[in-house]
DRENDO-1510 file (C-alpha; in Angstrom, 1 decimal, always signed):
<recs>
REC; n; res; u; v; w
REC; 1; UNK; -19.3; -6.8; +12.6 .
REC; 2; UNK; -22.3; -4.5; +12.4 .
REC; 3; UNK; -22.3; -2.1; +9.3 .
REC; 4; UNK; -24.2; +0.7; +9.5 .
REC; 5; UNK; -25.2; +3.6; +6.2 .
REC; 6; UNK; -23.9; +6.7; +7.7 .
REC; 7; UNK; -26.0; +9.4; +7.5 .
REC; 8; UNK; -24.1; +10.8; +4.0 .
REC; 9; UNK; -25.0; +7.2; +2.6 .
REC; 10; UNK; -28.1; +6.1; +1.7 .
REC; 11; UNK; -30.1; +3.4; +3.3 .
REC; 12; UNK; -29.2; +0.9; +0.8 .
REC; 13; UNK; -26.1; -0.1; -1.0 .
REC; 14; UNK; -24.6; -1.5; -3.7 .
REC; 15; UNK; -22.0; -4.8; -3.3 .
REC; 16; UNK; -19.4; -2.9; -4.0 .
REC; 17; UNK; -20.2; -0.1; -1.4 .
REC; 18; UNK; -20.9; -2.7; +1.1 .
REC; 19; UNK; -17.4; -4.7; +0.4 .
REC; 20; UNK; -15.6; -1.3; +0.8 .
REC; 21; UNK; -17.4; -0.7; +4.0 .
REC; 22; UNK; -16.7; -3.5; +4.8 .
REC; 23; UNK; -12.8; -3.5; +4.4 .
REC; 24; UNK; -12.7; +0.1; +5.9 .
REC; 25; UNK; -13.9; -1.4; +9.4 .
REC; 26; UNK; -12.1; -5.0; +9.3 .
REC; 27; UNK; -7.7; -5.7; +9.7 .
REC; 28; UNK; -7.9; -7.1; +5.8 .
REC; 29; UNK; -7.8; -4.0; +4.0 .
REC; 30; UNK; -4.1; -4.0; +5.3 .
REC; 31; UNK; -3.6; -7.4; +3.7 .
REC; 32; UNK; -5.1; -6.5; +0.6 .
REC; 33; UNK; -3.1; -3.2; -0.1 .
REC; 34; UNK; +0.3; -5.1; +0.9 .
REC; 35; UNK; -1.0; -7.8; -2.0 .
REC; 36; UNK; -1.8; -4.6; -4.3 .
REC; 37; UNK; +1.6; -3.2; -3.6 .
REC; 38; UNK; +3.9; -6.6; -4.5 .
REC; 39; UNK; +1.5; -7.2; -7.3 .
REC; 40; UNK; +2.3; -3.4; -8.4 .
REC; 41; UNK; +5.9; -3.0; -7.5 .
REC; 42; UNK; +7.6; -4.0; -10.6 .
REC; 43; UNK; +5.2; -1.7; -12.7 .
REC; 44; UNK; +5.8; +1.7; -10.7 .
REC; 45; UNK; +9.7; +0.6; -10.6 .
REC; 46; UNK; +10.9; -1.1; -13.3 .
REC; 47; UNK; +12.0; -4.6; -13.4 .
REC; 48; UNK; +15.6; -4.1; -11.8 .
REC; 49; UNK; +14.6; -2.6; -9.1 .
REC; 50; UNK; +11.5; -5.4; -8.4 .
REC; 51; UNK; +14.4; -7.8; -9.2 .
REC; 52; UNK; +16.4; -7.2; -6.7 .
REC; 53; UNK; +14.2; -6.0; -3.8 .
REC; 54; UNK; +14.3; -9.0; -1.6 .
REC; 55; UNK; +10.8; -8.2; +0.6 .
REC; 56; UNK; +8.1; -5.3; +0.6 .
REC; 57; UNK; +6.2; -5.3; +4.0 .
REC; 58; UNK; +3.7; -2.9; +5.1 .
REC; 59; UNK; +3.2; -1.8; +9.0 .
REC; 60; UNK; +1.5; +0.4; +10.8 .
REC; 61; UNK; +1.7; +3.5; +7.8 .
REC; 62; UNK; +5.2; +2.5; +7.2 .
REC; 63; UNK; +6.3; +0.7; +3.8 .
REC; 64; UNK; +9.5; -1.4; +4.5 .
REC; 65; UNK; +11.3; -2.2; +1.7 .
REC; 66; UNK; +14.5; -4.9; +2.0 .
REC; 67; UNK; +17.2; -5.5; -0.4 .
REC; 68; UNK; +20.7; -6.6; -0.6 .
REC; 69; UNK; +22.3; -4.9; -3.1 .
REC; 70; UNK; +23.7; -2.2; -1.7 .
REC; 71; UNK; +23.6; +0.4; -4.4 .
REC; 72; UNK; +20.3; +0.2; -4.9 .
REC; 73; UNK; +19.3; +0.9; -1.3 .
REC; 74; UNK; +21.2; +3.7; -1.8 .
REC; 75; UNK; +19.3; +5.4; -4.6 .
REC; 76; UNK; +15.9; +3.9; -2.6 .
REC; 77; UNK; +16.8; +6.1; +0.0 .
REC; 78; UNK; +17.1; +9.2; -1.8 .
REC; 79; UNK; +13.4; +8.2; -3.8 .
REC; 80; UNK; +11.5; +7.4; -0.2 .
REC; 81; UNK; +9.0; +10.5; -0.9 .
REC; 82; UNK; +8.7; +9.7; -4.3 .
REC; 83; UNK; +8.0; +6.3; -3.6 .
REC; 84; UNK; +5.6; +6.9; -0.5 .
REC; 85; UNK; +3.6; +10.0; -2.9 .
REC; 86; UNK; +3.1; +6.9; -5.6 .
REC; 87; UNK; +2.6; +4.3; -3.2 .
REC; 88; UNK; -0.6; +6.5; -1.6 .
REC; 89; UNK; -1.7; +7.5; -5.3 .
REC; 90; UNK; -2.1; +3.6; -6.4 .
REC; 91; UNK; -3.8; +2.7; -3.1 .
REC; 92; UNK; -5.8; +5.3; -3.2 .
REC; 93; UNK; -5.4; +6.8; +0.5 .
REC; 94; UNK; -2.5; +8.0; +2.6 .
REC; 95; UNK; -1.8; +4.2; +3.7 .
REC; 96; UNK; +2.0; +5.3; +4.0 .
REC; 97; UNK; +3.1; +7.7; +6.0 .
REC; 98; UNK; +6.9; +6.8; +6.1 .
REC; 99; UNK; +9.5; +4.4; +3.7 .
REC; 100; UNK; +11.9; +2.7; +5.6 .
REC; 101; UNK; +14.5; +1.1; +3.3 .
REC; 102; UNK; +16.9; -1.9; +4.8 .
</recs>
């Protein structure tokens, strides 16, 4: 993978400019906001809700959450904007575009 400055950067960059590049062309910047997601789940939550939320999967803009509690996918459907709006703002970027709870 050839990375090229654009023409609003300048000629040379920093390692951290080059690893975002970087991650902006390759698949793996998927991969590591899924991993930034579980890691921050129970935080933007609360602990009952990380608990008992069986799998978090990200696809294609769309944040899939699974649990089996009943109740609880419930009350996640009602939060889906809130939880896609503070999803995006820990990410940094309008990764998801829809919350699709099971």
């Amino acid at each position: 993978m050839n990375i090229q400055p654009t023409n609003h950067m300048n000629s040379e960059m920093n390692m951290g400019e080059a690893m975002q590049a970087f991650l902006n062309k390759s698949k793996l910047k998927k991969g590591i906001q899924a991993q930034q997601l579980t890691e921050v789940w129970e935080n933007m939550m609360g602990k009952t809700v990380a608990r008992y939320t069986d799998k978090l999967q990200l696809v294609n803009h769309t944040l899939f959450i699974s649990t089996h509690v009943a109740p609880l996918r419930h009350e996640l459907m009602y939060q889906r904007e809130t939880i896609m709006l503070r999803v995006n703002e820990i990410l940094g970027a309008d990764t998801v575009k829809e919350v699709v709870i099971r």
